[in-house]
N, C-alpha and C positions, 0 to 999 in steps of 0.2 A: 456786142462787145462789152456794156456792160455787166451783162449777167458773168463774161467769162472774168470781165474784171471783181466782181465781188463773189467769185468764186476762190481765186486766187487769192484777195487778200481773206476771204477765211482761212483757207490754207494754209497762210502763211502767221496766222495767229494762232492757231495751233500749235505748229511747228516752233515757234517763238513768241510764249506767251509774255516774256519781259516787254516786246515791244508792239502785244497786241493792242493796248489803248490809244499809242500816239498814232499808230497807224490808224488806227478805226476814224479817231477823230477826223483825220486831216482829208480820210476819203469820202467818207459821209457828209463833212461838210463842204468838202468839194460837189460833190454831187449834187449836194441840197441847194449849195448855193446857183449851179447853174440851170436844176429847175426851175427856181425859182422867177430869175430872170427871162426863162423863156415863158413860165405863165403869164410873168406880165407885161412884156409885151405885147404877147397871144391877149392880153386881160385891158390893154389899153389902147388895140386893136377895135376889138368887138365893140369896147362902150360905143367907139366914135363913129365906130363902121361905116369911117372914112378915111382915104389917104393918108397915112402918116406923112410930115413932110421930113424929107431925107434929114436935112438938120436935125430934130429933134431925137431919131432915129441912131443918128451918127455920136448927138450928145451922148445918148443911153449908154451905147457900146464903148464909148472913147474913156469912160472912167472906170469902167469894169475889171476887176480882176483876176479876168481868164481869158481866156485868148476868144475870140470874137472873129466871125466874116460876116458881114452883110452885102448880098447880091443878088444878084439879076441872073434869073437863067440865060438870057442872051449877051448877059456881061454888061448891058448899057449902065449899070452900077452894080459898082465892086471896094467894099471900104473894108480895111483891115484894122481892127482896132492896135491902143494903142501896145499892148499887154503882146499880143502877136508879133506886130513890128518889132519889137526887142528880140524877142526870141528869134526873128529873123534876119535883123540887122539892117531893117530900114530905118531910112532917116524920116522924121515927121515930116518934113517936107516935101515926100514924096506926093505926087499929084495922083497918079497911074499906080495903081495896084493891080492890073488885070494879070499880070508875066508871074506876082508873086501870090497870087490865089492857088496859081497852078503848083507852084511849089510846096505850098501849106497844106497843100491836098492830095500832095506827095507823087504829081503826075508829072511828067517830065514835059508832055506838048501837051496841046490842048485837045482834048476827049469828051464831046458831048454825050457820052455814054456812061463816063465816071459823073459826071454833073448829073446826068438823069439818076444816078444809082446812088451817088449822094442825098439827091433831093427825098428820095423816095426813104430811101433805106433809116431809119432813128439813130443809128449807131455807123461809124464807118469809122478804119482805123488808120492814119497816114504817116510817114516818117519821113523824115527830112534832117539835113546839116543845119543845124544854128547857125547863129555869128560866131561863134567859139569854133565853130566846123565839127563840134560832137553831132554823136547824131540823136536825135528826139521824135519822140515816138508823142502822137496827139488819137486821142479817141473822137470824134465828131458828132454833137448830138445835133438835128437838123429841123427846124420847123420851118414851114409853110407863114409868113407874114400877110402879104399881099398880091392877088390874082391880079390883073390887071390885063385887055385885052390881048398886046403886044406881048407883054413878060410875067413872069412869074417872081417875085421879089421870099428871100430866105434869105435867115437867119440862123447860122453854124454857130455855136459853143464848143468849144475844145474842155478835154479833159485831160491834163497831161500826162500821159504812162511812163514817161522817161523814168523814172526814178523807181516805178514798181515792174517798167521791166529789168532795170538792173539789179533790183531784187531777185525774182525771178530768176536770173543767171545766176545768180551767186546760191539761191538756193539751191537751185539744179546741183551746180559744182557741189555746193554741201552735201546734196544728196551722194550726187555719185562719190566724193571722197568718204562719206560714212558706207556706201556700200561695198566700197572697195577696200575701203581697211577692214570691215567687217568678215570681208571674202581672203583677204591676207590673212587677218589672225584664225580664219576658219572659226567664225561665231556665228549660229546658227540660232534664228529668235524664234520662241512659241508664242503667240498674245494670246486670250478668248477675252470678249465680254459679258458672255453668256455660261463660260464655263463648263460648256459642250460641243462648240465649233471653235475651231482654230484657226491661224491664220500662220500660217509659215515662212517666214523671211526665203529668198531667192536662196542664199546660202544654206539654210537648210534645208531644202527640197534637192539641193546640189547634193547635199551630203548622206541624208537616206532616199534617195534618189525617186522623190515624191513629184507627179505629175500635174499636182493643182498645188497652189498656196491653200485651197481652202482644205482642212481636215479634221474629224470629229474624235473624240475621245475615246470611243469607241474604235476609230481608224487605227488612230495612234497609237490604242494600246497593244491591238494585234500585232506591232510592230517592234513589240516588247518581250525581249526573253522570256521564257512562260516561268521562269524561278526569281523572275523578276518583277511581275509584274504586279503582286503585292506590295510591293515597294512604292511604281505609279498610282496604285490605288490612293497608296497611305498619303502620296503628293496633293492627289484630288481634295481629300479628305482634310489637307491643311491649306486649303486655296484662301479661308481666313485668316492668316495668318499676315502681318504688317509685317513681319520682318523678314527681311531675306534668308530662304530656308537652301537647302541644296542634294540631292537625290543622285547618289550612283547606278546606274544602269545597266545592260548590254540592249539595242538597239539594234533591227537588223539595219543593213546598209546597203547603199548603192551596189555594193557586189556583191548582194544577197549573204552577206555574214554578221553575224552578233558582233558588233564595237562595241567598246564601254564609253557609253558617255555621262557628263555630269550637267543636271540641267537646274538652273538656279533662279531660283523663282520668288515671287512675292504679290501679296493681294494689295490693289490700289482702291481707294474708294471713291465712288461717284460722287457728283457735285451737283448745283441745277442746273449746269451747264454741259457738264461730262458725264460720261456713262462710267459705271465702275471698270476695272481694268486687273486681269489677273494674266502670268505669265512670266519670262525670262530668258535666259541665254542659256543654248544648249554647246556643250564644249565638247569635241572628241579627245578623250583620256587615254584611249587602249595604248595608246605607248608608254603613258606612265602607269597604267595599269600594270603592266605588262614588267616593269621595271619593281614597282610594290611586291607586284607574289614573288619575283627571282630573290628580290631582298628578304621575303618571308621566307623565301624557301632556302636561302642561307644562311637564316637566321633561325629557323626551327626545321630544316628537314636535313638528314646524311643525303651528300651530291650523291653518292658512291650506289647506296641501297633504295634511294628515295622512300625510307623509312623513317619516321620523327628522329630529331636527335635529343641531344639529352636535355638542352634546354625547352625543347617540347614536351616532353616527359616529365618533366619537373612541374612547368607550366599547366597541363593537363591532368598532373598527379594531384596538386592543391586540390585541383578541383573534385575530383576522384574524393581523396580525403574528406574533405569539409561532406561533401554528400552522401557517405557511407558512415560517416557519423553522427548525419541527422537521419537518416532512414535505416539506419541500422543494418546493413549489410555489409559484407567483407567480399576483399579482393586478396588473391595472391601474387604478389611478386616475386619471378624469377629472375634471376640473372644468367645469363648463359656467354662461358667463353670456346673458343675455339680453340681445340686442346691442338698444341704447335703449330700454329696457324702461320707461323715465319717460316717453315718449311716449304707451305706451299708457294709463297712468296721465292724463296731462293730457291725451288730447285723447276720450277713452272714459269713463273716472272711473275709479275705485279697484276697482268692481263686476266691473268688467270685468281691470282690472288681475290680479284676486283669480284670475278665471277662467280667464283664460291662464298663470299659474303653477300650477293644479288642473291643468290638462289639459299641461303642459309635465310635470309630476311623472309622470302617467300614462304619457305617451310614455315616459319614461325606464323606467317598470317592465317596459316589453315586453321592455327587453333586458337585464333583468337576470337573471345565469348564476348558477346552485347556490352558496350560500356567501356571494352577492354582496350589496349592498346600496344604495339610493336615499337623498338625505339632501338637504335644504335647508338650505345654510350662511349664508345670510343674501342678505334684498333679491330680486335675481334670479339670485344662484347658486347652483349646485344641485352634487353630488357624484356620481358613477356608480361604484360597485365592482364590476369581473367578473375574474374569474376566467383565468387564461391558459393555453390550450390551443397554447400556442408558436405562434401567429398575430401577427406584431409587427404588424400590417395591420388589427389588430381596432379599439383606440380608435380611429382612422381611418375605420374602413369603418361604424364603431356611429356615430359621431359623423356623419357624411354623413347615415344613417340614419335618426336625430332630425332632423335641418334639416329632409328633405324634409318627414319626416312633419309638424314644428313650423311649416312654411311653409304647408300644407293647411288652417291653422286661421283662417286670412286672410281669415275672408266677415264679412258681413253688415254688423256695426257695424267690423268690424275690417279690411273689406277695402279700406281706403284706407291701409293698413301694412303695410310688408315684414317678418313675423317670421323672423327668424333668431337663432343660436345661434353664440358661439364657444366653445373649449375649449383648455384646455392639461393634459395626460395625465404619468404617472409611472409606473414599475413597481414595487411589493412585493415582496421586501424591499429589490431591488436598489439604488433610488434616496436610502438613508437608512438614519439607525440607527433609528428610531422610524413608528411610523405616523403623530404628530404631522409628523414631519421631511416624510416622504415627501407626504401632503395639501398641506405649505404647498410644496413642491418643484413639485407641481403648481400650486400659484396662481398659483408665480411665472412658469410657463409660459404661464398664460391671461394674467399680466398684459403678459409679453414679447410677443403677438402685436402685431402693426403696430395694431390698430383698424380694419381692414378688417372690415365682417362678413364672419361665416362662416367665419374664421379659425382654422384648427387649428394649434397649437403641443406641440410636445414636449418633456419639463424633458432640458437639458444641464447638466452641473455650473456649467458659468462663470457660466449664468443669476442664480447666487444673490449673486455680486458685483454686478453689473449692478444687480441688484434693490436690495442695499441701497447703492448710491450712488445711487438712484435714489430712496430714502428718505430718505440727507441732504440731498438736493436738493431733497423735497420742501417739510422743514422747515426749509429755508432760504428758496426762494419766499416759504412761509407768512409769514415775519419780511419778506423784502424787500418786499409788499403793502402787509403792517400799516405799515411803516417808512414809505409813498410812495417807494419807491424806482423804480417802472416809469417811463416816459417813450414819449412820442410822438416819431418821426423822419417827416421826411417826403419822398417822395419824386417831384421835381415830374412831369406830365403836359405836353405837348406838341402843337398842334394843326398840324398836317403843313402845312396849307394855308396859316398865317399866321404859323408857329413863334411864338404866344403862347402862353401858359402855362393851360390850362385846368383844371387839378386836379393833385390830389396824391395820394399812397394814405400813408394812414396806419400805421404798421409801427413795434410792439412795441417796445423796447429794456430792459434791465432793468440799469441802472447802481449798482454797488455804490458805498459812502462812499469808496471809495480812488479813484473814477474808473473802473473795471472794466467794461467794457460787452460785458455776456452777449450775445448772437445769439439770436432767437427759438426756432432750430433745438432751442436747449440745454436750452429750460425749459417749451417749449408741452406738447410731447408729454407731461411729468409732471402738467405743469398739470392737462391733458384728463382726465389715469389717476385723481387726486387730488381731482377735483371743486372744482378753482382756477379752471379757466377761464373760468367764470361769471364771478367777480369780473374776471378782463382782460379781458375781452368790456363789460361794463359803464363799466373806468374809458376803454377804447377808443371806445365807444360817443360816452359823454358828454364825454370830453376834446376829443375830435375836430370835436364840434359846437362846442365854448366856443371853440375855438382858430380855426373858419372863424370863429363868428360876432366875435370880436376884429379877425381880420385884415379883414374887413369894416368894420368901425366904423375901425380906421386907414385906410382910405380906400385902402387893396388892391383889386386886379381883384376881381371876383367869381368864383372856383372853386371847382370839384365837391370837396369831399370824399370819398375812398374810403376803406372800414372792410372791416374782414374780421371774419365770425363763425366761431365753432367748430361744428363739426355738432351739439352739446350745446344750444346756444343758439341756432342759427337753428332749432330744432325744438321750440322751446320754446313753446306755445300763445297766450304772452303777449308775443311779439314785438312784434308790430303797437304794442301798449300802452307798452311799453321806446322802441321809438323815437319814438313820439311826444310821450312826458314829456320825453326828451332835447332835442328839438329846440322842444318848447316852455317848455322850462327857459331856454336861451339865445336864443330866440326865432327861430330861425335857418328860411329858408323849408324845407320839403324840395326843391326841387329842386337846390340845393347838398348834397343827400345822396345817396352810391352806396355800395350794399353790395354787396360784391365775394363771392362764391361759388365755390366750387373744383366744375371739373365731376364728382368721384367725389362730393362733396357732395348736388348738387343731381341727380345722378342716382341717386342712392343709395336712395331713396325718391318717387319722380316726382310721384306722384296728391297725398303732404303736401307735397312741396316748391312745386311748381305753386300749391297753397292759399296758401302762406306766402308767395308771392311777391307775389301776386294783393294781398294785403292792404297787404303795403308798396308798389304802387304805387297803392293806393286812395288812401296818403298823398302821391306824389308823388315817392317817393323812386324813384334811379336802382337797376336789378339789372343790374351787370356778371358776367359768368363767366371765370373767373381760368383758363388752364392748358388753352384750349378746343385739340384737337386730339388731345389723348395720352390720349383713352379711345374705346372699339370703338363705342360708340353713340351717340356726340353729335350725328352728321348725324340720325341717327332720330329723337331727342325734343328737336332744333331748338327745330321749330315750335310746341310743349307750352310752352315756357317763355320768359313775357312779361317777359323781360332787353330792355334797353335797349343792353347795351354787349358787344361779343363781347373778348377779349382773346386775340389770338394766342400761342400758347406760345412761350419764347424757344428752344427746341429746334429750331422750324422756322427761327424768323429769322437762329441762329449761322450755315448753313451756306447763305444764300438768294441769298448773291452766288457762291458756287461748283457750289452744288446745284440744279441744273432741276428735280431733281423736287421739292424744296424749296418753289422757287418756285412751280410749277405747284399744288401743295398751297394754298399760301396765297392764291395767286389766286382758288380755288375755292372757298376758306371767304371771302374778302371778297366774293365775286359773288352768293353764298348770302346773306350777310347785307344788304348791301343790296337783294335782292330781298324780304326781311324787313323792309327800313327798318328795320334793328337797326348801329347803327354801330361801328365796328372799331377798336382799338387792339393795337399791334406793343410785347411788352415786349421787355428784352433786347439796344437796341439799342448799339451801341458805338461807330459810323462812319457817315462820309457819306454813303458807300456803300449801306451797309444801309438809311440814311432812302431816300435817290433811289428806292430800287427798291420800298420802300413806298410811298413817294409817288404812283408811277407806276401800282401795282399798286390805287390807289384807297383806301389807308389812310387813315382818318379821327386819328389820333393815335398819339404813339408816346411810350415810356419805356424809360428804361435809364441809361447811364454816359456817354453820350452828350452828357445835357442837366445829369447830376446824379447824386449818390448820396441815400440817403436820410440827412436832416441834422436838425440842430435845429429848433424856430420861428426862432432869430433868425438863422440862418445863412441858411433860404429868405423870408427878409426881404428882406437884398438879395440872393437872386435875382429875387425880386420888383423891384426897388431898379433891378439891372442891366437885367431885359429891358426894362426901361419905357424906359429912355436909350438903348436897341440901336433 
């Protein structure tokens, strides 16, 4: 019983070394003082090695300050000191102590078999109710005094445990509330003292589902993702370390998968009393892992392509930069937009939209070079970084590359659209001081290309003036819009056979407050870049209608209306829709309506364009094609497209009184079209000349400077006014 008692109080000085000293004291000197007393008695015994007489025997114990029995194995004496009696709640008076030996010895009746296994035993451990009714725990140390023929005469010393087993309890409790909150916040502890074996708290062995506490570095590290496990080394490798360090992981685990955990560690140092101490708390992270890369990956990757976004690209491009400046090597950046990529959106859905920017990202990864990188900068354009192996032929020949491939993806719901791709490209470091400079260098190159698809453009310095005059201009449109400052001009139409007046085309003008009157040429092309066009397309649309249906109500001939769309908005799914609120806005019939189409327009896309035309003549409305002659296939997709009106280009009519072959050209497009029952007009004219020989050639109508320029409403008022009295 001792030994387990000075096991426990080292134990317990460990575990609480603030109150290791008082403890120590008070048990050591416990201890020492009750051997003491039994040596000597044992020591004043022997000199006399004779009887002690009970008196003297009684004196010894009655002043003593531990609890005391002196007796007789047959009981003929039994004296309880006086230290005992308290603790029991006798009175000194008591005569008979034989009934409460039994109870101090924690026996209930009397047992000559506890008494022999007292007598024998050095340690015996008994409990019993005080006088308080708590209960008290005594340890019993037991000597042998005096043989005697009849009895055997012993001497018990008590050691009291009350107070270090209620230690004991309360430790325990501490233990298990530290293991159970440890087990609640899922903390999982590594220790080694040696630096090579381990020792694994319950919780962790719970959590990567280990079947000993004991585990060696080598165990452990098997247990370690193999992209990780440099990381554990690096841990090893700072086990000197005093201060608390901390090491991210993946870890396999109890259900055989890589968690992330973070294991926090720190080296303690030995004392002469302690051994050194290395080790920490290991934490499962994977849900806030798990929450970091989703936050990363919406903070540098596109949801949509799970390609970098532009904050990645930028991020990644510094770095690009700074290192192609110390190693002397270049990169090129391209820019690539998806030439009307809102088409596929409105006439496929968004599902689909999503899926040709997936697979557009894809194509881009095949050609990207060591070093390089893919980026979605927004909408439908995307970024390409390769690498330059002194090929100035490369963005060119990559960018070809993608078209074709990008054009392949053309089926099923998609194969009534022409996919293509344009680009404008820059070189690292050369074309800027920043990698910021150099990307927007390239923008301005994609945004410098004509609008033709498929359009590859190269950044030149001057490009970047262009651009931003091309940005005052835009915010200046934007104000002249808001302002009303746009207007209709109109410019009249001619019917060859009876030189009446049979329509007009309607053409742009953008008149500042000083009188200033912009030319289409100056502000379309920004319009289109800036997503303005829309709105001129609309106030062209509806003005155009309010202004035939007026001149009609004034008691005006009845004439065609001609409108021009941007490629933007006659590709817009809701066309059909647009012009028929127009013209049932002002009530206007459609057959007083023609939209006029540019043939790179209406060739550009044939299988949607054909669709879209089909629909505005379900309305009624006229399809003129504006420019017919100056593209390689218009005689081939003629007959595809149900136009109403061919319009000769004024390139052939300038030279038609000098030029045979001129002539002969046009001859052959008016014999075409009337064999189509599709009727002719000659723009561009200027002279008499030029009408007679169209006349002759069977031209249905003509326009040009001839008959008019284009003018106000009230100015082709009285032209109206004039032709009526000619």
């Amino acid at each position: 019983m001792i030994v387990a008692a000075t096991a426990f109080i080292i134990l317990y000085c460990f575990l609480f070394p603030e109150k290791a000293v008082a403890a120590l004291i008070t048990y050591i000197s416990t201890l020492v003082f009750a051997t003491l007393i039994l040596a000597f008695i044992s020591n004043i015994y022997l000199k006399k090695k004779s009887s002690m007489d009970q008196k003297q025997i009684i004196g010894i114990a009655e002043n003593m300050n531990i609890e005391m029995v002196i007796w007789a194995d047959d009981f003929s004496f039994v004296h309880i000191n006086k230290k005992l009696r308290e603790l029991l709640g006798l009175p000194d008076t008591a005569a008979d102590h034989k009934a409460s030996v039994w109870r101090a010895f924690g026996v209930n009746g009397q047992d000559e078999k506890i008494l022999k296994e007292i007598a024998d035993s050095r340690s015996y451990e008994s409990s019993f109710k005080g006088a308080d009714t708590s209960m008290v725990t005594i340890a019993w140390s037991t000597s042998l005094v005096k043989k005697k023929k009849k009895c055997t005469l012993y001497v018990s010393t008590g050691f009291n445990l009350t107070e270090l087993k209620k230690m004991r309890v309360n430790l325990a409790s501490a233990n298990d509330f530290f293991n159970s909150s440890m087990e609640l916040a899922e903390i999982g502890v590594l220790m080694s003292v040696d630096r090579r074996n381990y020792r694994a708290s319950p919780e962790l062995m719970k959590m990567l589902g280990l079947k000993s506490s004991s585990i060696t570095a080598a165990q452990f590290r098997s247990l370690v993702h193999p992209n990780d496990r440099i990381i554990f080394d690096n841990a090893l490798k700072a086990m000197d370390s005093k201060e608390v360090r901390s090491v991210q992981m993946r870890i396999k685990s109890t259900d055989t998968l890589y968690r992330w955990y973070t294991y926090r560690f720190k080296s303690i140092e030995g004392t002469d009393n302690t051994l050194p101490l290395f080790g920490g708390a290991v934490l499962d992270i994977t849900d806030e892992h798990e929450k970091d890369v989703r936050i990363e990956q919406l903070s540098y990757m596109d949801d949509v392509t799970q390609a970098a976004n532009r904050n990645k690209l930028l991020e990644e491009g510094n770095f690009i930069y700074d290192s192609s400046k110390m190693l002397h090597y270049n990169f090129w950046i391209i820019v690539l937009d998806i030439d009307r990529f809102h088409i596929v959106n409105d006439t496929c859905g968004y599902s689909h939209g999503n899926e040709v920017l997936r697979n557009f990202a894809h194509i881009l990864y095949k050609y990207v070079t060591p070093g390089g990188l893919v980026a979605r900068l927004s909408g439908d354009n995307f970024a390409l970084v390769l690498r330059d192996y002194g090929d100035d032929e490369l963005p060119v020949r990559t960018v070809n590359s993608v078209q074709e491939e990008f054009a392949k993806l053309a089926v099923d719901e998609l194969a009534s659209i022409n996919l293509s791709c344009s680009a404008g490209y820059s070189m690292l470091p050369r074309d800027g001081d920043s990698f910021k400079e150099i990307l927007e260098h390239a923008e301005f190159a994609l945004k410098s290309t004509s609008g033709t698809q498929g359009c590859i453009c190269a950044y030149e310095p001057n490009m970047h003036d262009s651009i931003i005059g091309d940005t005052a201009m835009e915010k200046a449109l934007g104000l002249a819009i808001a302002n009303d400052e746009l207007r209709l001009f109109y410019q009249p139409k001619i019917d060859l056979a009876t030189g009446k007046i049979m329509g007009v085309e309607a053409l742009i003008r953008w008149i500042k407050p000083d009188g200033t009157i912009i030319p289409p040429d100056s502000f379309v092309r920004i319009a289109e870049k800036c997503n303005l066009i829309g709105k001129i397309s609309d106030y062209v649309l509806n003005e155009g209608c309010r202004q035939n249906k007026l001149w009609q109500k004034m008691g005006y001939p009845n004439i065609v209306m001609s409108i021009n769309f941007a490629s933007s908005d006659f590709y817009q799914p809701d066309l059909k829709e647009k012009v028929f609120d127009a013209l049932a806005r002002v009530g206007l019939d459609a057959e007083w309506l023609e939209v006029e189409l540019t043939e790179s327009l209406a060739l550009r896309d044939v299988n949607f364009a054909v669709s879209q035309m089909n629909k505005l003549r379900e309305l009624g409305v006229k399809l003129a094609m504006d420019d017919f002659g100056t593209g390689y296939s218009s005689l081939s997709h003629l007959q595809k497209l149900p136009i109403t009106l061919l319009k000769l280009d004024q390139s052939f009519i300038r030279n038609i009184e000098h030029d045979n072959i001129a002539y002969e050209i046009v001859s052959a497009v008016i014999r075409i079209a009337k064999s189509k029952k599709i009727e002719t007009i000659a723009e561009g004219i200027e002279n008499h000349v030029q009408e007679s020989i169209l006349r002759m050639a069977g031209c249905d109508y003509a326009q040009g400077y001839l008959y008019g320029k284009p003018m106000p409403p009230q100015e082709l008022e009285k032209f109206f006014e004039k032709k009526s009295r000619s």
